[in-house]
N, C-alpha and C positions, 0 to 999 in steps of 0.2 A: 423491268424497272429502269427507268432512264436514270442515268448517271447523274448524280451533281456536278455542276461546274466546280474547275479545281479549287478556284478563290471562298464558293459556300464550305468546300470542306475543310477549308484552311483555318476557317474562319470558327466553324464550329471545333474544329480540335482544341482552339486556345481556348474556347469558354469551356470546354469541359473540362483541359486540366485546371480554369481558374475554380470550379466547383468542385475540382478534384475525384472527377470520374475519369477512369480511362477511356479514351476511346478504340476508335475499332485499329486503329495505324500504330496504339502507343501501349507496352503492353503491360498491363495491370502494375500498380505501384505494390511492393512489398508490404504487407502491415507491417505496422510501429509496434516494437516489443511493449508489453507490459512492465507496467513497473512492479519492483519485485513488493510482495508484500511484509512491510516489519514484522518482525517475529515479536511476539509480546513476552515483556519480561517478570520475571515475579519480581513484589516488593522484597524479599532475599537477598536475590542476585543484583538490585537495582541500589538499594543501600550499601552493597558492600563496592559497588563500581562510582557510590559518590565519596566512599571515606577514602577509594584509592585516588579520588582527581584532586581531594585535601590532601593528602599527604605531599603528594606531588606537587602542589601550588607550595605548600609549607618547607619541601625540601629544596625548591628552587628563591622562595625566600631567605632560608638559612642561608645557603650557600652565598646569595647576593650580601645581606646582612656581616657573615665573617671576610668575605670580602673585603668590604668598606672599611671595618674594624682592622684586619689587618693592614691593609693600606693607613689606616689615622697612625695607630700603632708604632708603623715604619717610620711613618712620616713624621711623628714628637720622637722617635729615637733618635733618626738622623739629627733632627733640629736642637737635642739637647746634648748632642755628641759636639754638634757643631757652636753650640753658644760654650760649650765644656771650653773648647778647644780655643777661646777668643781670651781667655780668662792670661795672662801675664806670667810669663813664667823665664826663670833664671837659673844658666847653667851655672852649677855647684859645685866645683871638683872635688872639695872638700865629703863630700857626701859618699859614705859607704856606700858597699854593694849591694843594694834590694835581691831580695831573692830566697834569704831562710825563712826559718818558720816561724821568727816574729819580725814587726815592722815597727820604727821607731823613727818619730815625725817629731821635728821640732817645732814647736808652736811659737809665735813670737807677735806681739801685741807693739807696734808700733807709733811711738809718740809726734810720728809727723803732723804736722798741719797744714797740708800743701792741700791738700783737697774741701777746707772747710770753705764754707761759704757764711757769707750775711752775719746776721748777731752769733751764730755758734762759735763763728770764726774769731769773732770779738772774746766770748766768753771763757773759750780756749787760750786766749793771749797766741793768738796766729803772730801780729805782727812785733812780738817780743820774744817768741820763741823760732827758732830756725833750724831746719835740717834735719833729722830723725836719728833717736836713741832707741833700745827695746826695754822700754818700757816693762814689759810682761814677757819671761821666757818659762816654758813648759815642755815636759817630754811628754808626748801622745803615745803610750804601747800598745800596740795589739798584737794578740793573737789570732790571727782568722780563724784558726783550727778548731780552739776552743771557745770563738765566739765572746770571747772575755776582752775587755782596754782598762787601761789605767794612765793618769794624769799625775805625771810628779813635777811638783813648779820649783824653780832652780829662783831662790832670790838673788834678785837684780845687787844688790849689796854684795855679794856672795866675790869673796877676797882669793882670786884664782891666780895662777899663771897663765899670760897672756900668749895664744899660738902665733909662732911668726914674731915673737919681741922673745928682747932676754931683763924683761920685770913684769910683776902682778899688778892686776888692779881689780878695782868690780867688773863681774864676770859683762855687764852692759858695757861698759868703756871697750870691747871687742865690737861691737854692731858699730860705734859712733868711728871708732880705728879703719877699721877695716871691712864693713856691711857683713851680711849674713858670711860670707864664707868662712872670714876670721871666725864670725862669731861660734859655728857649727866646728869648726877646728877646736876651738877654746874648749869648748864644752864636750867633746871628745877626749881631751886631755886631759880635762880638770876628774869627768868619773871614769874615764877607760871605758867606755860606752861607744858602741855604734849609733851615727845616726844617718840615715837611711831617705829620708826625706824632710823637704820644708815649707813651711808655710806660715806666711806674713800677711798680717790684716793692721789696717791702721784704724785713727780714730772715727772714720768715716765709714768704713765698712763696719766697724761694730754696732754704732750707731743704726747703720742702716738693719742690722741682720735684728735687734733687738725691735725695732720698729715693725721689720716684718714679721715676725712671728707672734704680733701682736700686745708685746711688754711682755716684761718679768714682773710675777709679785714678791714682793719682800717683806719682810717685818721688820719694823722700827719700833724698839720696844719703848723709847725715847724719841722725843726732838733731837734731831742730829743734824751739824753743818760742819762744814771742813772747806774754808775759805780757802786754800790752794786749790782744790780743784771745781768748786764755786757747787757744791752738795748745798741742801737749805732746805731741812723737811722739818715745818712747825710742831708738828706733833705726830702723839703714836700709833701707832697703827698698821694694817696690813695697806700696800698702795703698790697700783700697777704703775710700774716703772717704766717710763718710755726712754726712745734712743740716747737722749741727752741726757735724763736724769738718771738712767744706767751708765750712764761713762763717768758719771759724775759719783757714781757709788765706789764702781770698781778703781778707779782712782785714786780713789783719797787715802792719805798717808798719815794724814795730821785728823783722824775722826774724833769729835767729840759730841757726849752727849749731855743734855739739859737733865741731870739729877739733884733731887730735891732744892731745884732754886740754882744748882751750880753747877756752871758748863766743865765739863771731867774730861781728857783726853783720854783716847785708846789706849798709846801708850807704846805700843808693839811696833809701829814705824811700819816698814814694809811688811812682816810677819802678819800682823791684822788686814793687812790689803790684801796678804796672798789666800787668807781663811776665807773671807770676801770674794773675792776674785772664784774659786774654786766655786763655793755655794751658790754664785750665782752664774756660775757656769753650767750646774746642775739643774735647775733652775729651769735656764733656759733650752737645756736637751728638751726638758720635758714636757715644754709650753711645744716648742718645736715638734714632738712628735705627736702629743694630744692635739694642735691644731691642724694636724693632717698633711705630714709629709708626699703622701701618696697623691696628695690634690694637685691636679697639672700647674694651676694660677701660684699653688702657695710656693711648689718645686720652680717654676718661672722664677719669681720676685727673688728668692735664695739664688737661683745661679745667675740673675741678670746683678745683684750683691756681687757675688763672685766676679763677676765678669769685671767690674767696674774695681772694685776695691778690695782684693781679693789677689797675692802672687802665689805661685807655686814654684816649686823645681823641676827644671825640663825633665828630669827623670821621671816624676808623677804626672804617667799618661793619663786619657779620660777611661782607660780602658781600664785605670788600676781604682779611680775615683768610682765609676758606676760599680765594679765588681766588689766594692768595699761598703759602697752605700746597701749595694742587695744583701750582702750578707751581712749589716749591723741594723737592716731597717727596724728589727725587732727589740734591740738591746734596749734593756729597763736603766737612764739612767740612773736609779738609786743601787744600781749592781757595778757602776765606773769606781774603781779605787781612788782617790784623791790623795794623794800626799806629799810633804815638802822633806824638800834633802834637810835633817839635822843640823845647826848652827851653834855656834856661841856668837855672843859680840867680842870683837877686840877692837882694838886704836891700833892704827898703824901710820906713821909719820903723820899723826895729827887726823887721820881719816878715821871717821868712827863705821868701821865695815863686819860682815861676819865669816867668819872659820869656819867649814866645813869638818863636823864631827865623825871622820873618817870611817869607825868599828861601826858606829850607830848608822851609817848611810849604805855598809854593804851590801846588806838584803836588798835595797832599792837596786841597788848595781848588778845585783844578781839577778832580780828579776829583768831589768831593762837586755839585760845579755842576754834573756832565755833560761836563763839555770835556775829561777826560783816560779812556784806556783804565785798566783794570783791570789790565792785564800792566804800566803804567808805574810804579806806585806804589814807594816804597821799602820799604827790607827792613824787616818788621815788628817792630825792637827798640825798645823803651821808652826815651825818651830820646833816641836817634839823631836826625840830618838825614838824607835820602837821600844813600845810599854808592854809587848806580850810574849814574841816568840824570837824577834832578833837577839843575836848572839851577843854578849855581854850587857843586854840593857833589861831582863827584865829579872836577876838573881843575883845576889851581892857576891861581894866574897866570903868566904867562910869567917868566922870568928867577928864579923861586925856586928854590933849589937848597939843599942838605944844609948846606951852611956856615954858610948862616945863617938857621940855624937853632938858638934855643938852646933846649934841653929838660930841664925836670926829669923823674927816674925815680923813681917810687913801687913801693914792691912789696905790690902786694894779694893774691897769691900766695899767703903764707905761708912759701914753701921759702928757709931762708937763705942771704943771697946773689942771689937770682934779680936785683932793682936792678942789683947790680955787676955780673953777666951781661952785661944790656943793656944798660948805659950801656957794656961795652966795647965791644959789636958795633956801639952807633950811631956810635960814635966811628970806630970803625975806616969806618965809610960817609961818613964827615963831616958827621955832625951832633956839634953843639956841646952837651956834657953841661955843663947849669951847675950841677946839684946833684942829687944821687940818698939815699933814703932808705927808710924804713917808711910803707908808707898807715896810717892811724888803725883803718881794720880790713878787712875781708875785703873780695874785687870781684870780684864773680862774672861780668863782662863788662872787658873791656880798655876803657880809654877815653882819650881823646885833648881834653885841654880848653885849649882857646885863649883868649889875650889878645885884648882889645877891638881888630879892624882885622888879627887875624893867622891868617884863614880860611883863605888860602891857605898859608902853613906850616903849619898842622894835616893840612889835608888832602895836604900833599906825606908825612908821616910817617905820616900814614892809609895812604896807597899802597904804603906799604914796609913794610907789616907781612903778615905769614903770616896771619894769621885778622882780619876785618873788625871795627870799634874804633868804638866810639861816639865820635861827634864831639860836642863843647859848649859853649860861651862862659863865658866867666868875667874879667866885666869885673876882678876884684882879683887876677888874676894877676901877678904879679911877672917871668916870664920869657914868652919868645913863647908854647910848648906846652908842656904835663905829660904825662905818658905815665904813667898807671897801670895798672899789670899785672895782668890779671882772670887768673879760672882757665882762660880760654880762652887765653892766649896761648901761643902756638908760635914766636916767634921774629921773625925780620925776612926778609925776602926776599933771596936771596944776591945777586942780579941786581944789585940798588942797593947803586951806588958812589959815592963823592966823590964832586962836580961833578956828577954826574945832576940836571941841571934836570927839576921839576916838565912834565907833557906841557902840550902847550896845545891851545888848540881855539877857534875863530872864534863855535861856537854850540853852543849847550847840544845834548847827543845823547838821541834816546829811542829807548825800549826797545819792540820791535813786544810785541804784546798776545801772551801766553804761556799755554799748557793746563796747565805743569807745575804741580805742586803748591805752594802758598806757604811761602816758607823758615820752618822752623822756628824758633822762639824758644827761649832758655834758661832759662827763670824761677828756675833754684835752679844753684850750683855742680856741675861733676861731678867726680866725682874724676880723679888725675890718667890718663893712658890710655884716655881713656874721651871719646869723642867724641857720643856720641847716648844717651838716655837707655835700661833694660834694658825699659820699658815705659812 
């Protein structure tokens, strides 16, 4: 066989590997593995391989998901740590040592007007009033332990010795002296009380914090105005009170209301401002927690308040602010104690101010110190001494009895005749009517005011009354007790007779520490039949 030339076999090599035969020079190409065949699955094994690729997409969702949440989480802590931290705050040397087991904040409601603007500013008399007085002082107690506070307000009236001076004057004349520090000294002095922290809001910030949580409602059981602090509500009824027309409530000193045809004053001067002030402080805890403290927008608009118009004491961290808001976020307040330190009125050098009723005010003293429960306190009305369990105010002394006992009858009522009512029923029980008359104007609380040394007849005439009566001294009384007829009053107790001696008691009695809700106060009249306000 003759050879091929080398070029023919060159030539046929390439075309046979481009057809992919080997040729005779090239030696066989390897076969191509097969491909392996799928193993077939039962629908068993194939349903339980798709809930395991769900769980696995679901567990790398989650995990993405808290992620995010915890990063938002961090990122509004910091942010509200840091708007916390913008908020104004004043060293206080004056201030006890934070640290035991209750804490005690001084509240302090400031009459400046440096921050008003436009027609408020107007309405407030900005440019005739100058500088800042405290208007409003209150002790804030808590206990964190027991998850319990209480609110005792210290009238602005209220006839003290002044810290840092050698004379007294109203316990306010300390803020306008000397600003908070004086004033925290004073009031340390005046009940032997620690206080612990402070905080001051002026007329601006209240306004503001009353607008954010949407108003207060109130009831007006009357048309009521009080041209000092320019109040002006035509008629009766329940009405959501906004910022202005709540400063204008808590305010007012001089209230009257439109009874039958005739404008009637409160009457109580600051004591009805502080019944006022108190109830609608309750009020607005509770607008404030029902509208949703926990909402990021409404916690914003409260701390950008704070921020702006809102001081503290450099000693009240944020770290003491959040750890107090966590632990009181659930506090019901109809379970906050409300109550005012005990007063008389006196005159002094021509100043008509009040005297702190020293036996009547210790239970508060002991509670604010720690040494008393929270269920012992008295009933929270303005003006009053304790009427149940405080030590000398709710048991006479031995041997007093009806007879002698001499009483004037005032009628703050309005309905004529109601005086001559009860001066017959007291008569008929034996007590000694020595003169019965007209109150100068309206009294929206029953009250019981005793001569100098005649505690114990007040409180025997306290005991025999239907509805519970403010008690209060009044050194220029002329006979032992006054009985002035508020809108509360309902009568006398049929039980007490002649001769009924006053009960006695070897030692003052308390009250075990109580869950129920804190008595209600009355801050405005209600009309007659009408025992609890319609909202």
């Amino acid at each position: 066989m003759t050879e091929r030339p080398a070029a023919e076999r060159e030539g046929l090599r390439i075309a046979a590997m481009r057809a992919g035969e080997p040729d005779g020079d090239t030696p066989a190409a390897v076969p191509a593995t097969r491909p392996k065949t799928r193993t077939r699955v039962s629908p068993e094994r194939a349903k339980v391989l798709r809930q395991r690729r769900r769980r696995r997409r679901l567990l790398i969702a989650f995990t993405g998901f808290t992620a995010f949440c915890t990063f938002f989480v961090g990122l509004g802590y910091v942010y509200v740590q840091w708007k916390l931290d913008q908020i104004e705050r004043l060293k206080l040397p004056a201030l006890g040592t934070d640290g035991g087991p209750v804490m005690n904040v001084l509240l302090v409601g400031s009459d400046s007007r440096a921050n008003l603007e436009g027609s408020v500013a107007a309405g407030f008399g900005k440019d005739q009033v100058e500088g800042q007085r405290s208007d409003t002082v209150m002790i804030l107690h808590i206990d964190p332990r027991a998850q319990k506070a209480a609110i005792v307000s210290v009238p602005r009236d209220l006839y003290v010795p002044i810290a840092g001076t050698n004379f007294s004057d109203r316990v306010n004349a300390a803020f306008a002296l000397g600003g908070p520090d004086q004033l925290i000294a004073t009031v340390q002095k005046a009940f032997g009380v620690t206080i612990h922290h402070y905080v001051q809001v002026d007329f601006v910030g209240f306004k503001d914090i009353v607008d954010a949580v949407g108003g207060v409602t109130m009831y007006v059981p009357y048309p009521v105005r009080d041209t000092g602090s320019g109040l002006d509500i035509g008629r009766a009824g329940c009405f959501e009170l906004d910022g202005n027309q709540g400063l204008s409530w808590v305010r007012s000193r001089t209230m009257e209301f439109l009874i039958d045809g005739t404008w009637q004053a409160d009457g109580r001067g600051d004591l009805g401002r502080i019944e006022r002030q108190q109830d609608f402080i309750r009020r607005m805890m509770k607008k404030a927690v029902g509208s949703g403290l926990s909402s990021p927008l409404q916690l914003n608009r409260l701390i950008g308040i704070g921020v702006k118009d809102v001081t503290f004491d450099s000693g009240l961290s944020t770290k003491d602010i959040t750890a107090l808001g966590r632990r009181f976020s659930s506090l019901d307040p109809d379970r906050v104690a409300l109550s005012t330190f005990p007063t008389s009125p006196a005159d002094i050098d021509g100043k008509s101010v009040l005297k702190l009723q020293t036996a009547q005010a210790q239970p508060m003293i002991d509670l604010l110190n720690g040494r008393g429960e929270m269920g012992t306190t008295p009933s929270p009305v303005a003006g009053t001494g304790p009427t149940t369990s405080a030590p000398g105010s709710s048991t006479a002394r031995p041997g007093v009895k009806p007879s002698d006992v001499r009483v004037r009858v005032l009628n703050g009522v309005g309905t004529p005749g109601a005086a001559a009512k009860a001066a017959t029923t007291l008569t008929a029980s034996g007590y000694v009517v020595a003169e019965k008359g007209d109150a100068p104007s309206l009294a929206p609380k029953t009250t019981v005011t005793y001569a100098t040394g005649q505690l114990a007849k007040a409180q025997l005439l306290q005991s025999a009354l239907l509805t519970p009566a403010v008690l209060r001294e009044d050194a220029a009384l002329k006979v032992d007790v006054a009985l002035l007829l508020g809108a509360d009053y309902t009568g006398l107790k049929p039980t007490v007779s002649a001769g009924t001696s006053a009960p006695t008691t070897a030692a003052p009695t308390t009250v075990a520490p109580t869950t129920t809700a804190a008595p209600q106060i009355s801050p405005v009249p209600l009309p007659k039949g009408t025992t609890v306000p319609p909202c």
